[in-house]
C-alpha positions as CSV (number, residue, x, y, z in Angstrom):
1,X,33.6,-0.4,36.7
2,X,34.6,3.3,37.0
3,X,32.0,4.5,34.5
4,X,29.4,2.0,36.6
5,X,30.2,4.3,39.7
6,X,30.5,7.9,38.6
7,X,27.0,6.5,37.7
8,X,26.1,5.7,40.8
9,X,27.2,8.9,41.9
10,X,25.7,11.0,39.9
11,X,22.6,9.8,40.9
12,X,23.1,11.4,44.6
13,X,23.4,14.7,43.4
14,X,20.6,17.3,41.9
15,X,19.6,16.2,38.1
16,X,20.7,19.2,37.0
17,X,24.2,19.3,39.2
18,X,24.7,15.5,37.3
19,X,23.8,17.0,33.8
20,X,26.5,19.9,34.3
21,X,29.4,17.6,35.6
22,X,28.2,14.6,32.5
23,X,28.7,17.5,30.2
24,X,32.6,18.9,31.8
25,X,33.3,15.0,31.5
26,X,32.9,14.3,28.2
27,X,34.5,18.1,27.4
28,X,37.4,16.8,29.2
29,X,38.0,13.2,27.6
30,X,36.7,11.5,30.9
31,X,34.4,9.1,29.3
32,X,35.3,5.4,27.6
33,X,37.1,5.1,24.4
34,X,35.5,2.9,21.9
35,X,37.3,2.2,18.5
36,X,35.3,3.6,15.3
37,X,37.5,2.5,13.3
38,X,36.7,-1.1,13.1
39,X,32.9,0.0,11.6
40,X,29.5,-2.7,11.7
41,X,29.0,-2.9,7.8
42,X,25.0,-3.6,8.9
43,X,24.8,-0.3,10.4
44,X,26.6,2.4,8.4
45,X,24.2,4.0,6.1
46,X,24.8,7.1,3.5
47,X,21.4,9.8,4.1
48,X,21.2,13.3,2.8
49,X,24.5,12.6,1.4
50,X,26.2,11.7,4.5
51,X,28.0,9.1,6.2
52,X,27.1,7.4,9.7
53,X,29.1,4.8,10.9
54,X,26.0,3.6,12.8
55,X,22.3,4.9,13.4
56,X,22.4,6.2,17.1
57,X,22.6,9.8,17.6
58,X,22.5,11.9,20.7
59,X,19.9,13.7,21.2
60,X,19.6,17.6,21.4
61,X,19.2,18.8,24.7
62,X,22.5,17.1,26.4
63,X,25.1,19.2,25.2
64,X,23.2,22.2,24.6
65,X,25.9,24.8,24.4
66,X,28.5,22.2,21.8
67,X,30.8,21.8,24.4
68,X,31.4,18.1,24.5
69,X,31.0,17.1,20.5
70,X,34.3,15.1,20.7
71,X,33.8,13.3,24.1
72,X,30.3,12.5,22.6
73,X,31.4,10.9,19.4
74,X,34.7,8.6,22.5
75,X,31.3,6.9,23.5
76,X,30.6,5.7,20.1
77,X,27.8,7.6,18.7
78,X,27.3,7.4,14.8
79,X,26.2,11.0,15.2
80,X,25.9,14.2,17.3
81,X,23.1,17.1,17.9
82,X,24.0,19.9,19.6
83,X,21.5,22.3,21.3
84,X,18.7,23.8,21.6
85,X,20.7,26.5,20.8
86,X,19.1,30.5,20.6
87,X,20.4,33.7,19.7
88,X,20.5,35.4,22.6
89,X,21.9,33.5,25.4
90,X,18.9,33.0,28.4
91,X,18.9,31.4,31.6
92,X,16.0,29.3,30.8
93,X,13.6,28.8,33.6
94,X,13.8,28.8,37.3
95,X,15.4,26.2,39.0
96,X,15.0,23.3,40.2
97,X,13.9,22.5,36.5
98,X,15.1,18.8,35.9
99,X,13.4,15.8,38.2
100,X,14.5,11.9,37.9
101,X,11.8,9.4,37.7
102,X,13.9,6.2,38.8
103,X,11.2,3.8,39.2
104,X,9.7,5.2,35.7
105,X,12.9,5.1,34.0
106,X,12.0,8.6,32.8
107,X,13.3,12.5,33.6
108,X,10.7,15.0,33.4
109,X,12.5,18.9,32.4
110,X,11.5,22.5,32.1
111,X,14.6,23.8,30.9
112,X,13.4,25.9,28.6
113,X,16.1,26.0,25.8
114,X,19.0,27.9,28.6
115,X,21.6,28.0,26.8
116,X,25.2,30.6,25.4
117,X,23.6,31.7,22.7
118,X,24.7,31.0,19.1
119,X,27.6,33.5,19.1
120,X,29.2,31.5,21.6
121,X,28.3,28.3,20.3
122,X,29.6,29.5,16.8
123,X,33.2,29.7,18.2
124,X,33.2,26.2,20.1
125,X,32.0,24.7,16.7
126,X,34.5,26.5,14.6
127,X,37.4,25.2,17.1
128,X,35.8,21.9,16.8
129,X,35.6,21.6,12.9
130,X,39.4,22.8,13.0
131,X,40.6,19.4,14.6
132,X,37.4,17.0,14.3
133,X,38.7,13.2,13.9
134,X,37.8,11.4,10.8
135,X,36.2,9.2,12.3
136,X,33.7,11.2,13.8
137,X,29.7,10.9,12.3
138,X,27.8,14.1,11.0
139,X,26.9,17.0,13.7
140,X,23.2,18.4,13.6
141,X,22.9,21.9,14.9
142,X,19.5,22.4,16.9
143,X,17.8,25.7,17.0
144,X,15.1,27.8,18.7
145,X,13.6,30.8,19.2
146,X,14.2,33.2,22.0
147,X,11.7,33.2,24.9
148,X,10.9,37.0,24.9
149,X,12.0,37.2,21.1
150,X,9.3,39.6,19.7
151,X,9.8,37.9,15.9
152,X,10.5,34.2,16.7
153,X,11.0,33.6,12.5
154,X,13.1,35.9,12.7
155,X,15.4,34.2,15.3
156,X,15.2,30.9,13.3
157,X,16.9,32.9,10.6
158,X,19.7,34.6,12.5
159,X,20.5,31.3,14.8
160,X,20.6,29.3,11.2
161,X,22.7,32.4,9.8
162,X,25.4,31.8,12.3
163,X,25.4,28.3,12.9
164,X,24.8,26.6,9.6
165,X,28.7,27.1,8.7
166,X,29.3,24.5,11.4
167,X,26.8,21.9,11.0
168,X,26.0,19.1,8.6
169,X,22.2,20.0,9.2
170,X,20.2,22.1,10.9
171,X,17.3,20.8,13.3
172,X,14.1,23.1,13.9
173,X,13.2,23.0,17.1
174,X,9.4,23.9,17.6
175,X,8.0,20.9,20.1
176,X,9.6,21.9,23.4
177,X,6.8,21.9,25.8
178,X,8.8,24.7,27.7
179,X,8.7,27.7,26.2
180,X,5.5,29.3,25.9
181,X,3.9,29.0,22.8
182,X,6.5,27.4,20.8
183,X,4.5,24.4,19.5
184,X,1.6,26.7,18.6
185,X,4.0,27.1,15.7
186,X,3.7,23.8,14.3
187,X,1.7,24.2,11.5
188,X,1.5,23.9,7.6
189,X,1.7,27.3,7.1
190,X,4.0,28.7,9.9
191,X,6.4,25.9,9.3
192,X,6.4,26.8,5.8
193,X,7.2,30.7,7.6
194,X,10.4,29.2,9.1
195,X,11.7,26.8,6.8
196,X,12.0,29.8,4.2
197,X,13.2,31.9,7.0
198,X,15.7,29.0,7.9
199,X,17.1,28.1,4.4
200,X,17.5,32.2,3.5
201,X,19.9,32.1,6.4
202,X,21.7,29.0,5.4
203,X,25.6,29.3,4.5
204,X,25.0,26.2,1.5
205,X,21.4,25.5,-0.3
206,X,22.3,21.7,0.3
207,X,22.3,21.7,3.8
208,X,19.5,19.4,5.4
209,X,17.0,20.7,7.7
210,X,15.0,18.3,9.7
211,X,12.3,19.3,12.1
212,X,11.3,17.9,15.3
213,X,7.9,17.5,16.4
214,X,5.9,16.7,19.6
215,X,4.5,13.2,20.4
216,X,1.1,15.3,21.6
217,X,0.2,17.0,18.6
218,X,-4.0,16.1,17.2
219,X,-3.7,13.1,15.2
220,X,-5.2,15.7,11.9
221,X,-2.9,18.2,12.7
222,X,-0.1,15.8,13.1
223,X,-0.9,14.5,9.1
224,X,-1.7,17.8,8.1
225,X,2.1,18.6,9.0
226,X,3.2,15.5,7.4
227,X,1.7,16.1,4.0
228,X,3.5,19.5,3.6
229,X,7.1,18.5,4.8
230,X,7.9,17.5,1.6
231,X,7.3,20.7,-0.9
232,X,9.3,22.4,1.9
233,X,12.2,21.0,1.3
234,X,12.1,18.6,5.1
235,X,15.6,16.4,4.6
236,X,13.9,14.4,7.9
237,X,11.4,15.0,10.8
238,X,12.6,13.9,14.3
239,X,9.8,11.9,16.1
240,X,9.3,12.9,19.2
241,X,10.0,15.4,21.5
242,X,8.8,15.4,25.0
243,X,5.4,14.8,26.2
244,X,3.2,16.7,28.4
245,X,1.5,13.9,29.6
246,X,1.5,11.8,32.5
247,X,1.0,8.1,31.9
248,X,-1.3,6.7,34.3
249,X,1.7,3.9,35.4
250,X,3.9,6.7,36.8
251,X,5.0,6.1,40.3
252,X,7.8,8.5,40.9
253,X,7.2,11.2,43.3
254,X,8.0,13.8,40.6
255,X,5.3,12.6,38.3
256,X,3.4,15.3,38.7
257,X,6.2,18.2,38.2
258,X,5.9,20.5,35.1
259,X,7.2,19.7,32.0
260,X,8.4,17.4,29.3
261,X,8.1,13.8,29.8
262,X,11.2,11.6,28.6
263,X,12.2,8.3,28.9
264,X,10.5,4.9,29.4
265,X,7.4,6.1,29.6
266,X,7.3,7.5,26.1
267,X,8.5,4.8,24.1
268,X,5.2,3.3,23.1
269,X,3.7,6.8,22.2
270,X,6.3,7.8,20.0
271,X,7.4,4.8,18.4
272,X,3.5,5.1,17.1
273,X,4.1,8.2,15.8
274,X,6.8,6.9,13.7
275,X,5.1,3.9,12.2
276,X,2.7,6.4,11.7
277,X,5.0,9.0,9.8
278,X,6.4,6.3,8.1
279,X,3.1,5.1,6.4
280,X,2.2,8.5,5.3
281,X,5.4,9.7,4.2
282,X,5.6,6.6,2.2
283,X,10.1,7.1,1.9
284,X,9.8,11.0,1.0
285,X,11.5,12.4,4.3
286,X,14.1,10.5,6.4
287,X,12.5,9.4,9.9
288,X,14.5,9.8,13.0
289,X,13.3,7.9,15.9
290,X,13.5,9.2,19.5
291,X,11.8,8.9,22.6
292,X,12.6,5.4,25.3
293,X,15.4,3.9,23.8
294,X,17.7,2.7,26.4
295,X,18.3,-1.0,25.1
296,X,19.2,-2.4,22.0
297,X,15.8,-4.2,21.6
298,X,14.2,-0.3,21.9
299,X,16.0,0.5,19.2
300,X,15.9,-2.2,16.8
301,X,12.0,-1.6,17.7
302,X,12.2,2.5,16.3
303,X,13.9,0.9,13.0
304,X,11.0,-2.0,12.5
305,X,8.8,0.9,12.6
306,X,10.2,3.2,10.1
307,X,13.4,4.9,11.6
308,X,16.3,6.0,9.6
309,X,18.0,6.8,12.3
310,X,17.7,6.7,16.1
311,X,18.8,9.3,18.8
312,X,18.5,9.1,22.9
313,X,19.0,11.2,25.7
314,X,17.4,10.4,28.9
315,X,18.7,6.8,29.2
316,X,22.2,7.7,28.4
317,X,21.8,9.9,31.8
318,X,20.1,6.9,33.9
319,X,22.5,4.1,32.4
320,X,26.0,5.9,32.0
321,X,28.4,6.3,29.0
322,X,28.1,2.5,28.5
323,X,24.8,2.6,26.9
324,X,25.8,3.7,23.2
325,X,28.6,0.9,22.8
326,X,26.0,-1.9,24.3
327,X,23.0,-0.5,22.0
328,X,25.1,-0.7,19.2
329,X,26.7,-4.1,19.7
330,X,23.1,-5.0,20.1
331,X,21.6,-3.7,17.2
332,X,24.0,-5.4,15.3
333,X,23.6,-8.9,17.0
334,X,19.3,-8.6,16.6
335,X,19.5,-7.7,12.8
336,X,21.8,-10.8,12.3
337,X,19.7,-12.5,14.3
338,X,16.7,-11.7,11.8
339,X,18.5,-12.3,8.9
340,X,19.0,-8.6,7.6
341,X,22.3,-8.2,5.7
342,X,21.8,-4.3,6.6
343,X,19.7,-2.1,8.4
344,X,17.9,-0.2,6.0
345,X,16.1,-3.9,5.3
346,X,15.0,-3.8,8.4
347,X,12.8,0.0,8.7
348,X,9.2,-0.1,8.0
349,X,9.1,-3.9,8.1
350,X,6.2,-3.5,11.2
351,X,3.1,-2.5,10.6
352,X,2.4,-0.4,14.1
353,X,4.5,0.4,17.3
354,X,2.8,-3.3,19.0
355,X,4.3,-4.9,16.7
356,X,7.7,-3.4,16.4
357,X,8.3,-3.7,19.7
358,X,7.3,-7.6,19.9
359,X,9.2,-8.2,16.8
360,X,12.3,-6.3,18.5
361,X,12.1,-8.8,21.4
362,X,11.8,-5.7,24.0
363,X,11.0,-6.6,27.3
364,X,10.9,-4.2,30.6
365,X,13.4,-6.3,31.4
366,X,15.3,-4.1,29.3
367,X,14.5,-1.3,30.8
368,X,17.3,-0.6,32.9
């Protein structure tokens, strides 16, 4: 009931306002407890060598400067990404920069990666690792370049450099829509750049990287990515980012504010990404599925098309700090239901988004 209206609440003050005070909440142990320690043996799966308790991850982009990793992990996430994170702090761009689309079910941003820097992120992570619980899931550090960096490989290598300590892999941020010229860089060969750049600056060769891509990318360019990820070394690819388009079924009066696209409205789009990834790929780099989830049936849909693993963001924002434990309890229930002793049975088993998400039993009713 109390987490039902600090919802509420939070829904009368600016998007951005809501974000901040989500964030100090969770930092400050204000958010439901959930017991980890009582795991769903369907769910926990062992990738790049480590250990989640269950599939759903938060996405990069909520706690941005790793300030609420432990209140994150009290809502019952299997794992944790922190960031975008730079190496120069910068105030992003001007506000207001964050717009609710309530009748969309979607939030549209231009952030554009504000954040501490890594320096200061590098001390909350270090403080963190010194009294994590065990039965916290793996932390993914998410990095960027500087908007006015003059090398932007360059600051892929520092922000790994200090960082990579901390994390139990790195996430290469190149798909934001909201830094100028940022997904110009996703390409074979200046992804190749960064992914040397990024492992030169890692603290342990073993560390995964993953990369995360944009839903908008040309359907050649997006396989021509695809083909090279693994010779460079890609432990996963995050599918998607944001989009920069506006569905024509948009109603909200923000639909037409700059920016990257997130929620409800994606869900289709990038769940046919990932069935798409997961064809080509054929096993050779871990999927993580991201974009609409904000109902179990979403996410049973991302792992019918070829996710891994699952993160959300937006939803979690909309719904409250119920969501994870529901989706989880969920997932569970709809794999039983199928008659998959675990998860990993389940990814790949539909041959396009359509079909996932029929399969999954999504409905809009689900949708909020």
């Amino acid at each position: 009931m109390i987490s039902r209206a600090a919802t509420a609440l939070a829904r009368l003050l600016p998007a951005e306002t809501a974000h901040r005070m989500a964030v100090w909440g969770m930092a400050h142990g204000l958010t439901p407890r959930r017991d980890h320690r009582q795991p769903l043996p369907r769910l926990a799966q062992n990738l790049m060598g480590l250990d989640f308790p269950n599939p759903l991850g938060l996405a990069a982009g909520f706690d941005k400067n790793a300030e609420a990793i432990n209140g994150t992990f009290q809502l019952g996430f299997g794992f944790a990404e922190v960031g975008t994170l730079t190496p120069l702090p910068q105030a992003g761009n001007a506000k207001p920069r964050v717009f609710r689309l309530i009748s969309d079910a979607a939030v549209i941003n231009r952030y554009g990666f504000n954040n501490q820097g890594a320096k200061a992120a590098a001390a909350r992570l270090k403080a963190y690792r010194e009294t994590a619980k065990s039965w916290h899931g793996p932390l993914g550090v998410n990095i960027g370049a500087n908007k006015d960096s003059s090398d932007r490989i360059a600051d892929y290598y520092s922000t790994a450099l200090a960082l990579s300590p901390f994390a139990d892999y790195v996430t290469v941020n190149v798909s934001s829509p909201n830094t100028p010229g940022l997904r110009d860089m996703q390409t074979p060969q200046i992804l190749a750049e960064i992914m040397t750049a990024v492992k030169s600056g890692l603290d342990r060769p073993d560390l995964p990287v993953m990369i995360k891509l944009a839903p908008d990318m040309e359907e050649d360019d997006f396989f021509a990515v695809l083909d090279r990820l693994p010779d460079l070394g890609v432990a996963g690819v995050i599918l998607t980012n944001t989009t920069i388009q506006r569905p024509d079924q948009l109603t909200s009066p923000h639909k037409t504010e700059s920016g990257g696209l997130s929620g409800l409205p994606l869900l289709a789009a990038s769940t046919e990404r990932l069935s798409m990834a997961h064809k080509r790929l054929r096993g050779k780099v871990m999927l993580i599925g991201v974009g609409g989830i904000n109902s179990a049936e979403a996410a049973y849909a991302k792992i019918l098309a070829g996710a891994n693993l699952i993160q959300l963001y937006t939803a979690l924002a909309l719904q409250g700090p119920d969501l994870p434990y529901r989706i989880i309890a969920g997932l569970d229930q709809l794999l039983a239901r199928d008659g998959y002793q675990h998860l990993n049975d389940a990814v790949g088993q539909a041959k396009d988004a359509a079909e996932a998400l029929a399969a999954s039993g999504w409905t809009a009713n689900h949708t909020r």
